[in-house]
C-alpha positions as CSV (number, residue, x, y, z in Angstrom):
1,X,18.1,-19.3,73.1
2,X,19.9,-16.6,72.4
3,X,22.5,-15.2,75.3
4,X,24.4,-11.8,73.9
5,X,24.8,-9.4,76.1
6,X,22.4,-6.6,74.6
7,X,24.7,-4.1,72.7
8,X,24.7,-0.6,74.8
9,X,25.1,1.9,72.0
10,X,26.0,4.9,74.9
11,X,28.5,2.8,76.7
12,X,30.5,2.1,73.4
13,X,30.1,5.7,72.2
14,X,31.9,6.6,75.9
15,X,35.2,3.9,75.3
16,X,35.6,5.1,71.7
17,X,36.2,9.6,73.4
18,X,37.5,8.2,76.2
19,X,40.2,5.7,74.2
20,X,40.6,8.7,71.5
21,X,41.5,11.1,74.7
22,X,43.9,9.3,76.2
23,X,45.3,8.2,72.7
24,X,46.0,11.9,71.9
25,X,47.9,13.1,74.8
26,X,49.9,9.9,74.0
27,X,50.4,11.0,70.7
28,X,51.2,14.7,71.3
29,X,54.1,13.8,73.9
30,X,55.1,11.4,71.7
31,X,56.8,14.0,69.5
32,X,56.4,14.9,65.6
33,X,58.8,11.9,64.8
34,X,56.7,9.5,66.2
35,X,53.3,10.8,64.3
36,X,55.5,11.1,60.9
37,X,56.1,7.2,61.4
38,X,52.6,6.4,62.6
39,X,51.0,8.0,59.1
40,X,54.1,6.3,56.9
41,X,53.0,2.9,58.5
42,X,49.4,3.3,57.8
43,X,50.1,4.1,54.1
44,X,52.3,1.0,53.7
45,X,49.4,-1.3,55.7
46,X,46.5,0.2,53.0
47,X,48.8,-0.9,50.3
48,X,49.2,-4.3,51.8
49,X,45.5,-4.5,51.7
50,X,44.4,-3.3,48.8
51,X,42.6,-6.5,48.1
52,X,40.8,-6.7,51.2
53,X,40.0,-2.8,50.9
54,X,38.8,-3.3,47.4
55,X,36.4,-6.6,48.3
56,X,35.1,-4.2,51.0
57,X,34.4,-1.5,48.4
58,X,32.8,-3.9,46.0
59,X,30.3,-5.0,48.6
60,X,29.4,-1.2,49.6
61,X,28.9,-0.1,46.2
62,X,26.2,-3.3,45.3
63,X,24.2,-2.4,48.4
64,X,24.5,1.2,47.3
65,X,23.3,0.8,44.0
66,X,20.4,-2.2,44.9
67,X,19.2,0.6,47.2
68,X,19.4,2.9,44.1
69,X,21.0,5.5,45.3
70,X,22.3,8.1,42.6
71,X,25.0,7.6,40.0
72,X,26.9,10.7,41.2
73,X,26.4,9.1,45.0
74,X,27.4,5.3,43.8
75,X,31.0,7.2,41.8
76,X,31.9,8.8,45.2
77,X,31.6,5.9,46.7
78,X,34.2,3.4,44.1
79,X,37.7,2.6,44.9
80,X,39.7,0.7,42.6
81,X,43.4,0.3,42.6
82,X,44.4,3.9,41.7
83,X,42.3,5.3,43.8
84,X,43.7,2.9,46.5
85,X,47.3,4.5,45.6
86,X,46.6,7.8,45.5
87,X,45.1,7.4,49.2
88,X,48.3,5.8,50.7
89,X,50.1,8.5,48.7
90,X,47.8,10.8,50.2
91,X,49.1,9.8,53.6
92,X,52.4,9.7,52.4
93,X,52.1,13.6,51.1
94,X,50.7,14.0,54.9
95,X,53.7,12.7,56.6
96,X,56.0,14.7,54.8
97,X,54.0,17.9,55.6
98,X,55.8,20.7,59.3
99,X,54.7,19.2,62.2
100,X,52.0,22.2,62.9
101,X,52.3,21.4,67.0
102,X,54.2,23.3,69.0
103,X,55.1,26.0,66.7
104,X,55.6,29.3,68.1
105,X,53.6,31.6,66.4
106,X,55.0,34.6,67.8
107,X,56.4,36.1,70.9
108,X,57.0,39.3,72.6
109,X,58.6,40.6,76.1
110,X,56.6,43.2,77.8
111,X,57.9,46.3,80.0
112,X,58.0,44.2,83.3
113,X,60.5,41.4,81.6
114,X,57.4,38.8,81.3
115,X,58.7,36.4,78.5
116,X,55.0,35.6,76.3
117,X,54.7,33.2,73.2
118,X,51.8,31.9,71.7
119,X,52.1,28.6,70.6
120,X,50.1,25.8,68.8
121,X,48.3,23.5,69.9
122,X,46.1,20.5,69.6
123,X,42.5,20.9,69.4
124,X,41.7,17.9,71.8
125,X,39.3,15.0,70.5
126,X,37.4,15.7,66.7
127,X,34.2,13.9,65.8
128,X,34.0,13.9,62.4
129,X,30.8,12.7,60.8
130,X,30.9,12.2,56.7
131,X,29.0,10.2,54.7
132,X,30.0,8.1,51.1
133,X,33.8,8.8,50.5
134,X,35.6,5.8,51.6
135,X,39.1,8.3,51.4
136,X,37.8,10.9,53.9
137,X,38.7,7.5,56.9
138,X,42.1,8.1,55.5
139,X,42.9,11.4,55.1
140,X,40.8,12.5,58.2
141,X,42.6,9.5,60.3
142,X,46.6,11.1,59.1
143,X,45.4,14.4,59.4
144,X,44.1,14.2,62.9
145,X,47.2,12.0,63.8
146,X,49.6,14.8,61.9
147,X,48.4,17.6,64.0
148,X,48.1,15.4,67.3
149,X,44.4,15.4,67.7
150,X,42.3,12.3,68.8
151,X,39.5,11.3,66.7
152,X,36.0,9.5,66.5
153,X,35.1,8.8,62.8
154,X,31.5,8.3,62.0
155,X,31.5,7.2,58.3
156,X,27.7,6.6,56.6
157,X,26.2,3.3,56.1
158,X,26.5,3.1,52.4
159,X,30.5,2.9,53.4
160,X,31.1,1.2,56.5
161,X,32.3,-2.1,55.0
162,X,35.0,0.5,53.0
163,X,36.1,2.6,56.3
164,X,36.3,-0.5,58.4
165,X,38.7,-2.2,55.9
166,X,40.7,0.9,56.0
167,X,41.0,1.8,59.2
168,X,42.7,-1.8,60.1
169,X,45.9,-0.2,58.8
170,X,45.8,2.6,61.4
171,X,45.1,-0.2,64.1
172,X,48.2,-1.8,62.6
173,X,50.0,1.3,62.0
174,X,49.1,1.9,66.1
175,X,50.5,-1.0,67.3
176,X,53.4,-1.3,64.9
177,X,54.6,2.2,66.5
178,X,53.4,1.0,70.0
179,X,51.0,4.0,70.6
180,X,47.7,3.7,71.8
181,X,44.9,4.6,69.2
182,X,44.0,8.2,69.3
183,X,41.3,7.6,66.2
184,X,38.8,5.4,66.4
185,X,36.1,4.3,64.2
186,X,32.4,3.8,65.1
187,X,31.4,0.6,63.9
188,X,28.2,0.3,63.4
189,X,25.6,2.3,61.1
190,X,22.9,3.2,63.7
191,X,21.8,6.4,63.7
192,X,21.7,7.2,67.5
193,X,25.7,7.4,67.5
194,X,25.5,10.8,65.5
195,X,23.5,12.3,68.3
196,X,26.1,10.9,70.8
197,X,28.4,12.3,69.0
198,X,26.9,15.3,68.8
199,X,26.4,15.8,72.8
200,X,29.7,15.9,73.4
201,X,30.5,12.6,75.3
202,X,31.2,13.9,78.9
203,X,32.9,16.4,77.5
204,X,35.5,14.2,75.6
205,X,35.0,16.2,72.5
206,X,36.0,18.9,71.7
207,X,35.1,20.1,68.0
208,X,32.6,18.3,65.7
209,X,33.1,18.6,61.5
210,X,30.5,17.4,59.7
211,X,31.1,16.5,55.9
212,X,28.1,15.7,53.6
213,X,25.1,17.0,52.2
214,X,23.0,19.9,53.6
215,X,20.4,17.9,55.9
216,X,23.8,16.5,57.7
217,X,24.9,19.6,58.1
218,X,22.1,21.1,59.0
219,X,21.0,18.4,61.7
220,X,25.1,18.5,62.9
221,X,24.1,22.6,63.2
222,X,20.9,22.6,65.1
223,X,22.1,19.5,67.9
224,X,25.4,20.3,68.5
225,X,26.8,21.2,72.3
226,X,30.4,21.4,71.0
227,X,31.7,24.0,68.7
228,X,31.2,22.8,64.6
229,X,33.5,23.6,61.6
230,X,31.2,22.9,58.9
231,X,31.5,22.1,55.6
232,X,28.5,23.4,53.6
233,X,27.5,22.6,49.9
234,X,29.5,23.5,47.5
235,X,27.2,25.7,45.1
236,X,30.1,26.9,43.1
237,X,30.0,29.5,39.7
238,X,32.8,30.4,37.2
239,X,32.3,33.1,35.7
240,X,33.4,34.0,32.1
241,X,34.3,37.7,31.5
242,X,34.0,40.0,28.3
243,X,37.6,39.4,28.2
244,X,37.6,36.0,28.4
245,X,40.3,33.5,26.2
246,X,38.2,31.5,24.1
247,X,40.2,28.4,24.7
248,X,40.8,28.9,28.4
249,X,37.0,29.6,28.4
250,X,35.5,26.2,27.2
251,X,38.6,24.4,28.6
252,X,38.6,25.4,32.3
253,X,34.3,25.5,32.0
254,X,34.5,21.3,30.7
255,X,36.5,20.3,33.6
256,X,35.5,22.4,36.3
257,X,32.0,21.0,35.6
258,X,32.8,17.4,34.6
259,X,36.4,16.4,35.3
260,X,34.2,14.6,38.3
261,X,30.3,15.9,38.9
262,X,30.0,14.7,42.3
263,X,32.9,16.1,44.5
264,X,32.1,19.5,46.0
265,X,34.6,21.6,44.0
266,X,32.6,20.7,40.9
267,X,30.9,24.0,39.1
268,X,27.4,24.2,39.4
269,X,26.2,27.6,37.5
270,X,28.1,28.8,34.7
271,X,27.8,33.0,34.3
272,X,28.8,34.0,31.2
273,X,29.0,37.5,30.3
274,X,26.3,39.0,27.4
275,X,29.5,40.4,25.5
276,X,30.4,37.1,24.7
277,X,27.7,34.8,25.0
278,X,26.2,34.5,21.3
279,X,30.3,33.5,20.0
280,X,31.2,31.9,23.1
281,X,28.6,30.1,24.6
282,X,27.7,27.4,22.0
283,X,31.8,26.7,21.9
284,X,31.4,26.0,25.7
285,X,27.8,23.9,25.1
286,X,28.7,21.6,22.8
287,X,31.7,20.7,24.7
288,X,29.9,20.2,27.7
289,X,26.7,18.3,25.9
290,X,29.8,15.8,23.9
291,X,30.2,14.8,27.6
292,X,26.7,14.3,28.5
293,X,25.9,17.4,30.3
294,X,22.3,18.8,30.7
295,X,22.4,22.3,30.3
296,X,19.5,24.9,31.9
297,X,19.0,28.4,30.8
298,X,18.1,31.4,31.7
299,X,15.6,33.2,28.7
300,X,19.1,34.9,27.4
301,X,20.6,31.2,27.0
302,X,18.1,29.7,25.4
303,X,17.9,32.2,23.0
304,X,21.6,31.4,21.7
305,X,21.5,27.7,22.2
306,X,19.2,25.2,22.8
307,X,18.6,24.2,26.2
308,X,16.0,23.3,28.9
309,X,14.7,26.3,30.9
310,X,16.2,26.6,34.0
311,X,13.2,27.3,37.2
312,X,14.5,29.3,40.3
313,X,15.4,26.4,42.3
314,X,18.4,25.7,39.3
315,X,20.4,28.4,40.9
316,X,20.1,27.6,44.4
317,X,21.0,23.4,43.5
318,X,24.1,21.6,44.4
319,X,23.7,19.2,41.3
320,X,26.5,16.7,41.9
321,X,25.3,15.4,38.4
322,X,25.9,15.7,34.7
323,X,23.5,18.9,34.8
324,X,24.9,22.7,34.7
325,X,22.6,25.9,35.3
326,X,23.6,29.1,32.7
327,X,23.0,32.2,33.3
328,X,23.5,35.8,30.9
329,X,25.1,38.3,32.8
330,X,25.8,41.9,31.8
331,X,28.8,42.3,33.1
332,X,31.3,41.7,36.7
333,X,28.8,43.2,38.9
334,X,25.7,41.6,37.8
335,X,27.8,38.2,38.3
336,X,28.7,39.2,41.8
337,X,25.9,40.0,42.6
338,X,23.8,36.3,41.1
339,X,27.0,34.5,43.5
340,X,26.2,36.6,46.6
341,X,22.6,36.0,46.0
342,X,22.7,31.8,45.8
343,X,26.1,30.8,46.1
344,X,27.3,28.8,49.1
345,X,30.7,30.9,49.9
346,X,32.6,27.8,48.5
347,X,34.1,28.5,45.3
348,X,34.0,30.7,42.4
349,X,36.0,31.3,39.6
350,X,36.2,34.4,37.0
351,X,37.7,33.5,32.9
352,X,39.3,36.5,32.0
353,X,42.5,38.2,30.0
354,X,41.9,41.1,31.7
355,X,44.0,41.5,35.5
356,X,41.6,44.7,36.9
357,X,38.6,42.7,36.5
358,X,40.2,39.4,37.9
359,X,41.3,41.5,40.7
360,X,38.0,42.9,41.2
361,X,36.2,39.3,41.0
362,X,39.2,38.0,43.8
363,X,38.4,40.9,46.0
364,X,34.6,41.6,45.6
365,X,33.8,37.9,45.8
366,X,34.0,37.0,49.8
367,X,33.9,32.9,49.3
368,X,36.2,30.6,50.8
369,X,38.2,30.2,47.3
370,X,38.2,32.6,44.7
371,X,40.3,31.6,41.7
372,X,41.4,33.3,38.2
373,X,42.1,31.7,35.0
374,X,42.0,28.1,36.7
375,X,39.1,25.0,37.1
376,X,37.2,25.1,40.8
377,X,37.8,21.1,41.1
378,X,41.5,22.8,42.3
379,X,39.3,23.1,45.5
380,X,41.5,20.3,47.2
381,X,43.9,20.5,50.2
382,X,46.1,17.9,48.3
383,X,46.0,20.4,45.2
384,X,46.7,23.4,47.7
385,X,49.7,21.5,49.1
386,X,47.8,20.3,52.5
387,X,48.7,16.3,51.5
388,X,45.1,15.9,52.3
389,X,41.8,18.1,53.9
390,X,39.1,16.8,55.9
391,X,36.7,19.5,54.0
392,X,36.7,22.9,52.6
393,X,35.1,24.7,55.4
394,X,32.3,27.5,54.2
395,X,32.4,29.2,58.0
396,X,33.6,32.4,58.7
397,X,35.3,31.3,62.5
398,X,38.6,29.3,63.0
399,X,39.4,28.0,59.5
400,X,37.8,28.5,55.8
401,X,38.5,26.9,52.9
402,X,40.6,23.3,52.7
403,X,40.9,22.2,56.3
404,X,44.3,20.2,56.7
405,X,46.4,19.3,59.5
406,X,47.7,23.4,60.1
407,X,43.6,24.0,60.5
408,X,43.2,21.7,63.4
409,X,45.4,23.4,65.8
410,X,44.3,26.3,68.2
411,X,47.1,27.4,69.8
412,X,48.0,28.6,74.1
413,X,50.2,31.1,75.7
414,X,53.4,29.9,77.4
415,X,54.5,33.1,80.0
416,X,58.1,33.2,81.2
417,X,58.3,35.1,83.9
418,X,61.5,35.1,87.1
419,X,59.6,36.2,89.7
420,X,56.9,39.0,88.7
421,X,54.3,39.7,91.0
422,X,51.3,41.7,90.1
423,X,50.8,44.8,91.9
């Protein structure tokens, strides 16, 4: 007869805010020092168990792909040694970043002598809810620790065995440092924990970021009770320009498309101007199709190379695949106006030799990344200098683009007064 105490989902839910809580006003007193150690010891315990990280992995990925999801889902899922290393590295990168707590932002005395600052601070407890990338337990976990938040990490099922063997080095890294944990990780895949997560916890929470696809976001959206930074699909466009370098062209278009198809920085829609198109765009084709790209055209595409006909749905689809939408523009403003029509306000890039029309692109185009002359997989916080980023956030309130540890700060007003009295 079986005896276990039946498992109470809520009650667990309400240790993990209420141990992350307490863990981060631990952490916040005890000083920048203490949290650069903390993420330093964590990197050093993920490469001690690369092995058992790795066996962890191997077992995710065979349920993944017996399940069938996608190829593009099963890669975002794989570790293997280098990835392993770039994570502690990651972490590393982290550590080495300003401590963003504390900092005065600015300050100013008024005309009756009161002393007032503003300063930054904490955000409180972050549930952050993501789905197949086994490195987002990482780099959310140092991020979190680097800026002094607690956090509650709800990974997907499809990577639990992954985040669990990572997160015993922040457990270690924890105790090794003799602070109580201020992440924790929800341990087990049922579903119900997202919408505890999502209520707020009595209040232990304080901001929730969601990173995934659209119906996580969405659902993260529509039952939230705490604020949400969200981290929408990346439905991102480089445009090539009349005055596009041929080279540059078919170089940045191959690896901001494949370089790797299913992270969110990855170019979805190619716009390539009608100047251009019949030279250029079988140069960029047969580069892409080498690789194993599907390519889908607009009427004006097709007519210069072959290609399957893209439907009205192409330019509205997050791919995350080997599969690129192309579409004949007649010039800059037609192609801003295609990206403010479907894009996500993720990323877009413009291919050009010519600096008014890149400067145009940069300041017509109103995403959360807008680049020149350069691939949008540089849609990182680790390529921006951030060490790592919980997301590129799409929103327009708090933070927008890579969210690292500077992003998850607010900030409060410290008034010095010596004795003023309102009258």
């Amino acid at each position: 007869m079986d005896t276990a105490a039946p498992f109470d989902l809520t009650q667990l839910m309400t240790d993990l805010a209420a141990k992350a809580k307490a863990g981060a006003e631990a952490l916040r007193l005890a000083g920048p020092q203490a949290r650069t150690q903390l993420i330093l010891s964590a990197a050093k315990h993920i490469r001690a168990q690369q092995d058992a990280i790795l066996s962890a992995n191997a077992a995710d990925v065979e349920a993944a792909s017996q399940k069938g999801l996608s190829s593009a889902m099963v890669e975002r899922l794989v570790l293997n040694p280098d990835r392993v290393e770039a994570m502690a590295r990651g972490l590393e990168e982290v550590a080495a970043l300003p401590d963003p707590v504390g900092k005065e932002l600015a300050r100013w005395e008024r005309p009756n002598g009161l002393d007032i600052a503003r300063v930054s601070t904490p955000i409180g407890v972050i549930g952050i809810i993501y789905e197949s990338r086994p490195n987002v337990t990482a780099d959310a976990a140092a991020l979190c620790i680097r800026s002094s938040n607690g956090a509650i990490l709800r990974t997907g099922s499809e990577a639990l065995n992954s985040a669990k063997a990572i997160f015993v080095a922040f457990e270690q890294a924890f105790a090794e440092v003799d602070l109580p944990a201020a992440v924790q990780l929800v341990p087990t895949a049922d579903r119900d924990a997202v919408g505890l997560l999502l209520g707020g916890l009595n209040e232990a929470v304080n901001l929730i970021i969601p990173r995934g696809g659209k119906s996580l976001v969405a659902r993260v959206q529509a039952e939230a009770r705490v604020p949400v930074l969200a981290h929408l699909e990346g439905l991102n466009h480089t445009y090539v320009h009349a005055e596009a370098d041929t080279d540059k062209a078919v170089s940045i278009v191959l690896n901001a498309k494949m370089r790797r198809v299913s992270v969110c920085g990855a170019t979805e829609t190619l716009l390539i101007d009608k100047a251009v198109a019949e030279t250029l765009l079988p140069r960029i084709a047969l580069a892409l199709i080498e690789k194993g790209c599907e390519l889908r055209g607009d009427e004006a595409a097709r007519a210069i190379q072959p290609m399957v006909a893209a439907a009205e749905d192409d330019w509205r689809t997050e791919y995350l695949d080997k599969i690129l939408a192309v579409r004949v523009v007649n010039g800059l403003g037609e192609a801003v106006a295609h990206i403010r029509t479907y894009g996500t306000e993720h990323t877009e890039a413009i291919i050009t030799e010519d600096p008014e029309a890149a400067e145009a692109f940069l300041n017509e185009v109103d995403s959360a990344i807008v680049i020149w002359n350069a691939s949008t997989q540089f849609a990182d916080g680790g390529e921006f200098g951030l060490g790592a980023e919980i997301g590129i956030a799409t929103g327009r309130m708090h933070a927008r683009g890579p969210v690292g540890a500077e992003q998850l700060t607010t900030f409060k007003y410290v008034v010095r007064g010596s004795g003023q009295t309102r009258p």
